[in-house]
C-alpha positions as CSV (number, residue, x, y, z in Angstrom):
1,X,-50.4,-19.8,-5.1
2,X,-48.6,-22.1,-2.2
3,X,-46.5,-20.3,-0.2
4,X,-45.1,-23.4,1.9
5,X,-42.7,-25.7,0.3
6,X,-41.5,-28.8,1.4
7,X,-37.8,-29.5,1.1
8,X,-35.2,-32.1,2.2
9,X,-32.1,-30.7,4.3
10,X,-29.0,-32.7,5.0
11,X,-27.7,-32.5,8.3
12,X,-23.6,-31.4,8.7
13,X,-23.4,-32.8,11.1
14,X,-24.7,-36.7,10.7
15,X,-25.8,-37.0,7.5
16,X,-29.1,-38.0,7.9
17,X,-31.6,-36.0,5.4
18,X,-34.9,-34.6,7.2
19,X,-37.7,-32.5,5.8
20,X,-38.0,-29.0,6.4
21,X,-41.3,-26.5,5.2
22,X,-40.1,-23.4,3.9
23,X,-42.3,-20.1,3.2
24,X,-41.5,-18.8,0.3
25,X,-42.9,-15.5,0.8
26,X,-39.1,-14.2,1.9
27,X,-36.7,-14.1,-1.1
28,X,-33.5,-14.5,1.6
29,X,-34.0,-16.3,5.0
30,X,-31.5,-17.4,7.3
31,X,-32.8,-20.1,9.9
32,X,-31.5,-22.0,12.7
33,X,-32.9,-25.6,13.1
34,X,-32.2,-28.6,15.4
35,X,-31.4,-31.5,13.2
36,X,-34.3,-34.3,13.8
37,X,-32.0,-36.8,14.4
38,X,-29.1,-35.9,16.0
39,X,-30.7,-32.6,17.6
40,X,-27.4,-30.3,16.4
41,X,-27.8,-26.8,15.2
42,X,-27.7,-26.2,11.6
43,X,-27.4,-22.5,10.0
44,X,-29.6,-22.7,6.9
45,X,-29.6,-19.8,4.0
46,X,-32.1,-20.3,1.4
47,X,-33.3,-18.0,-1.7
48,X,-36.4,-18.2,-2.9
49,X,-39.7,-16.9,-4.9
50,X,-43.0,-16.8,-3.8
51,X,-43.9,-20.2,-4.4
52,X,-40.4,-21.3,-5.4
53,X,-37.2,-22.6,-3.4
54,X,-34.4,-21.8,-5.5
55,X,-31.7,-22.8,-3.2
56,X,-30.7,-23.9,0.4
57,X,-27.1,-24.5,1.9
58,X,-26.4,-25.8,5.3
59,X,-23.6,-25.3,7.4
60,X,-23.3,-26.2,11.2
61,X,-24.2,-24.2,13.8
């Protein structure tokens, strides 16, 4: 089974949609990453299963 997912995160601040790879392995994960375009911090929460992303929400950081 893949553990790493791919999945597209929308920044709060700009807009701009980037991808992001997730592992799975975690069912809760909260993350802190630089937007690739604009370079702001963005507080990410995502629930998953292994192999699955079930959700993600963004909020700016």
């Amino acid at each position: 089974m893949e553990l790493i997912h791919e999945t597209e995160v929308v920044c709060p601040h700009c807009g701009e949609t980037f991808p992001l790879q997730v592992d799975t392995s975690q069912r809760e994960q909260t993350l802190i990453e630089d937007c690739s375009v604009c370079c702001r911090p963005i507080v990410l929460t995502i629930h998953c299963r292994p192999g699955e992303i079930e959700s993600v929400s963004e909020r700016a950081g």
